[in-house]
N, C-alpha and C positions, 0 to 999 in steps of 0.2 A: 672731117677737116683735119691735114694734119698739125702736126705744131708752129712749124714755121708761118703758116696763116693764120694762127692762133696770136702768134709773138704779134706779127706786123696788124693783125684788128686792135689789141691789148695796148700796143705804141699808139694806135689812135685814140684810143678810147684815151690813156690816159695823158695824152697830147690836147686832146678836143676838149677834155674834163675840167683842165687845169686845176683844182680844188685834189683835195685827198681823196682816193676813191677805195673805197671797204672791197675787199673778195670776196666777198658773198655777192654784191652787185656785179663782181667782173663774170662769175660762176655764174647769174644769173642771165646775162647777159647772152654769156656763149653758150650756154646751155652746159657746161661741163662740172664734174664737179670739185669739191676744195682739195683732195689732195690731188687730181691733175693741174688745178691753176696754181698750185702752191708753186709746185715744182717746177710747173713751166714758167711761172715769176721769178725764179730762186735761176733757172738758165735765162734766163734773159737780161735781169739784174747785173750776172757774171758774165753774158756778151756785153754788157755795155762797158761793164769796168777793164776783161779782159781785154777791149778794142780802143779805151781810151778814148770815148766818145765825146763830145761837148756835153751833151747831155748824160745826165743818168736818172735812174731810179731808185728813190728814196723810199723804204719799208719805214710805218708807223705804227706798231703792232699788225692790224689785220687789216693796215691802209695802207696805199700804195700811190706815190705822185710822181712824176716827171719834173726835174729841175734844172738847173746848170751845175755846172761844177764849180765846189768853190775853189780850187787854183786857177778860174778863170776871171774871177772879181774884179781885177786889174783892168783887164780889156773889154766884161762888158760895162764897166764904172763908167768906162768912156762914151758909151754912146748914151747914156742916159744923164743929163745936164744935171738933174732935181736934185737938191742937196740929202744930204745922206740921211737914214733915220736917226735921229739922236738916242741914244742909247740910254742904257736902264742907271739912274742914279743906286747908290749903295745901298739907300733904304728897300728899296724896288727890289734888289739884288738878294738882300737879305731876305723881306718875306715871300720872295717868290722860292730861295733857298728851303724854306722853312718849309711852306705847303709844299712843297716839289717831295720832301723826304718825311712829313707829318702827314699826310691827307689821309682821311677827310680831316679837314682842321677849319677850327672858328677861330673869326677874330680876337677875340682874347686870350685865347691860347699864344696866337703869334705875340700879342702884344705882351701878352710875361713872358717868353723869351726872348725877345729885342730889348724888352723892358720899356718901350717907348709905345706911342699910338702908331698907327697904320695905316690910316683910312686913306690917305693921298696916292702911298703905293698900293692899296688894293683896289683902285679906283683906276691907275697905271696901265697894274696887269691887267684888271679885265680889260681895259680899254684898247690894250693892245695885242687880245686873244690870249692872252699865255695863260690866264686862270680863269674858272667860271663857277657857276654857283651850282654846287651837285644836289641842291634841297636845303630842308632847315633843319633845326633840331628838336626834338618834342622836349623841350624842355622853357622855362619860362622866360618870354624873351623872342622866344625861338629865333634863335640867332643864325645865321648863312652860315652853311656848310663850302668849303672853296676843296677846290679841286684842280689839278694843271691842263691844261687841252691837248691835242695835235699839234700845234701851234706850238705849243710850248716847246712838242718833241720834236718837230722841223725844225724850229729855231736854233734848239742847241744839237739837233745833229745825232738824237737818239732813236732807237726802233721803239725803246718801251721803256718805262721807269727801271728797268732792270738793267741796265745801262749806265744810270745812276753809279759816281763814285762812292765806295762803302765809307761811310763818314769816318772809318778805322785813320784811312788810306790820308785824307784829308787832312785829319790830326797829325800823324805821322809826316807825312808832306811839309806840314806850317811849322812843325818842332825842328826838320830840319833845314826851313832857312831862319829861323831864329836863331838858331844854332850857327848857321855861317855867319 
């Protein structure tokens, strides 16, 4: 099979999938193996972007989904009536902050550095995918270990935590508009 009918099965599959699909399933799939689907994800990622497609392809570590572009929000906002998702209050914002750049991390952990309780934002994010429970801890209590999902990394638009702004960069950032 060459590549070109490799790209146009792969646009199915992850057309047909809609959900995040891992490369080890796409490799299993075609039968080929991971550094050929790497690379032929890695050309077809850059036909879609090079061509300015409606759609593209979104890399999540070792997942891979199909979505729209978001410069196109505008117009497709319009065909869909439903009101929009309401967005992450500050507290939500904060401890998904926290675990995003702390994990694994336990509730109490978050809550001495917020300094306040939690439970409503961690109750937010799971509920809205962006964190989930990676285990407990053997310690007495054993308290929920959190962790960020896929979801998380779709949402804001990353491949991997490594993506993530170095909290330096952030500092720096906030110093200079206080400063203006």
């Amino acid at each position: 099979m060459d590549d070109r009918e490799i790209k146009a099965i792969i646009e199915g599959l992850l057309f047909t999938w809609g959900d995040p699909l891992n490369i080890k399933d796409i490799c299993n799939i075609l039968n080929i193996d991971k550094k050929r689907t790497f690379n032929i994800m890695k050309e077809l990622i850059d036909d879609f972007d090079y061509n300015r497609r409606g759609l593209r392809i979104v890399q999540m570590e070792d997942y891979y989904q199909i979505g729209t572009r978001p410069e196109h929000y505008d117009w497709i906002k319009k065909l869909n009536n439903a009101p929009s998702k309401k967005s992450l209050s500050n507290a939500a914002l904060e401890t998904l902050s926290i675990i995003a750049y702390r994990q694994p991390v336990i509730k109490s952990e978050i809550e001495y550095i917020r300094g306040v309780k939690c439970d409503r934002a961690l109750e937010t994010l799971t509920m809205k995918g962006l964190i989930k429970e990676l285990g407990r801890l053997e310690k007495p209590g054993r308290p929920i270990i959190y962790g960020t999902t896929e979801e998380f990394l779709k949402s804001f638009g990353l491949q991997s935590l490594d993506d993530l702004p170095l909290l330096e960069e952030i500092e720096q950032n906030l110093d200079n508009i206080i400063e203006e």
